[in-house]
N, C-alpha and C positions, 0 to 999 in steps of 0.2 A: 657758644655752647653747642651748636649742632656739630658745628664743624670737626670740634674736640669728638662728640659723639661719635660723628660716623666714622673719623680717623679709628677710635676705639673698635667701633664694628668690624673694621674696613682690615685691621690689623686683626684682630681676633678669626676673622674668617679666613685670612693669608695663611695664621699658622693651622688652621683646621684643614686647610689645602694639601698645606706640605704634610701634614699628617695622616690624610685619608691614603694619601699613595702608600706610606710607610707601614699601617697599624691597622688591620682588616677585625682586630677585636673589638673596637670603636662599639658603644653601645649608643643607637641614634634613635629618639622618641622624636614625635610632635602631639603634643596636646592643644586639643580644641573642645574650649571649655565656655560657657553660656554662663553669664551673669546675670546676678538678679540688678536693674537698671540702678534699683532705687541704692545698691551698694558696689557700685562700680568704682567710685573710686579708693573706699575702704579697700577693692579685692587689689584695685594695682599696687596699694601702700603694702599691701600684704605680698606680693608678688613679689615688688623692688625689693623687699628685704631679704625674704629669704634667698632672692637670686643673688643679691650682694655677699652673703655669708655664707652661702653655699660655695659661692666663688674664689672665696678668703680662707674657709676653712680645711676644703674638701677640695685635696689633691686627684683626684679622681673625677669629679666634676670641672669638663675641660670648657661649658661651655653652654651658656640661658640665654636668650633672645626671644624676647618677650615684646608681640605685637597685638594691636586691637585694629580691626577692620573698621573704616572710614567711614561706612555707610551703618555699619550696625556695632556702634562702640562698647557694646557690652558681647560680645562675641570676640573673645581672647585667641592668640595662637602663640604657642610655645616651642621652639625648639629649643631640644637637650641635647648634649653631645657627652657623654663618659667616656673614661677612657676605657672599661670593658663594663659586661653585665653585674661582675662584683662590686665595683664602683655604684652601680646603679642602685643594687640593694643596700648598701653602705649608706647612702644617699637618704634610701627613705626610712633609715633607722637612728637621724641623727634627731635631735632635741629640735632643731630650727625647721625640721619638714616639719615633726610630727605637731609641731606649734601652727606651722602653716595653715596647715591641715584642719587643724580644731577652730582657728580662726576664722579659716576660709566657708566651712561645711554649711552655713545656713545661708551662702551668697552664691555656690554652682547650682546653677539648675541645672547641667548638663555638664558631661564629661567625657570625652573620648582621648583614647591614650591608642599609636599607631606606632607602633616600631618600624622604622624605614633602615633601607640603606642607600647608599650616595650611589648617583649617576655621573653628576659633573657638578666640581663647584668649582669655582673663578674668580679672579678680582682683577680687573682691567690694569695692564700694564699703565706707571706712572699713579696711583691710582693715594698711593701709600704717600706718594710725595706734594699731595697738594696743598 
């Protein structure tokens, strides 16, 4: 199971590579978002979903990675990747965010949304073939 994982990762962020050289309209968040402890894993079941149908439905959404910090497991971080800022609006006007959303609302205590852009991303030669 991991290993299928990180292949999954490990491939997902190869072609985000090849595509940050090519596509400079790229729309890139990270949200870092504070959960309430006692609904931590209510919010991840609510997270895996909508990132999975987000994924499947919404051509335009090229890309969710959804992590929880080791030391403080209700402390989420998200990176999003679209393929431009219309993608992103598209995004949060579909039925499975806005369900997200109304699920999620009484379990963020905190919420921070940072648009970034790419410096360097990478994936170790061989890396795909293991």
């Amino acid at each position: 199971m991991k290993k299928t994982l990180f292949l999954t990762i490990a491939i997902t962020m190869f072609a985000m590579v090849q595509s940050f050289a090519q596509d400079k309209k790229q729309m890139i968040r990270i949200a870092r978002i504070e959960i309430d402890p006692a609904q931590l894993e209510n919010y991840k079941a609510a997270v895996k979903e909508v990132g999975e149908t987000s994924l499947r439905a919404e051509p335009g959404v090229l890309m969710l990675f959804s992590v929880t910090d080791k030391t403080r497991p209700n402390h989420i971080t998200v990176m999003e990747i679209y393929a431009d800022s219309a993608a992103y609006a598209a995004h949060r006007e579909t039925a499975h965010f806005k369900k997200y959303k109304e699920v999620t609302k009484s379990m963020v205590r905190s919420l921070e949304l940072t648009e970034v852009e790419p410096i360097f991303a990478g994936i170790k030669p061989g890396v795909l073939h293991q």
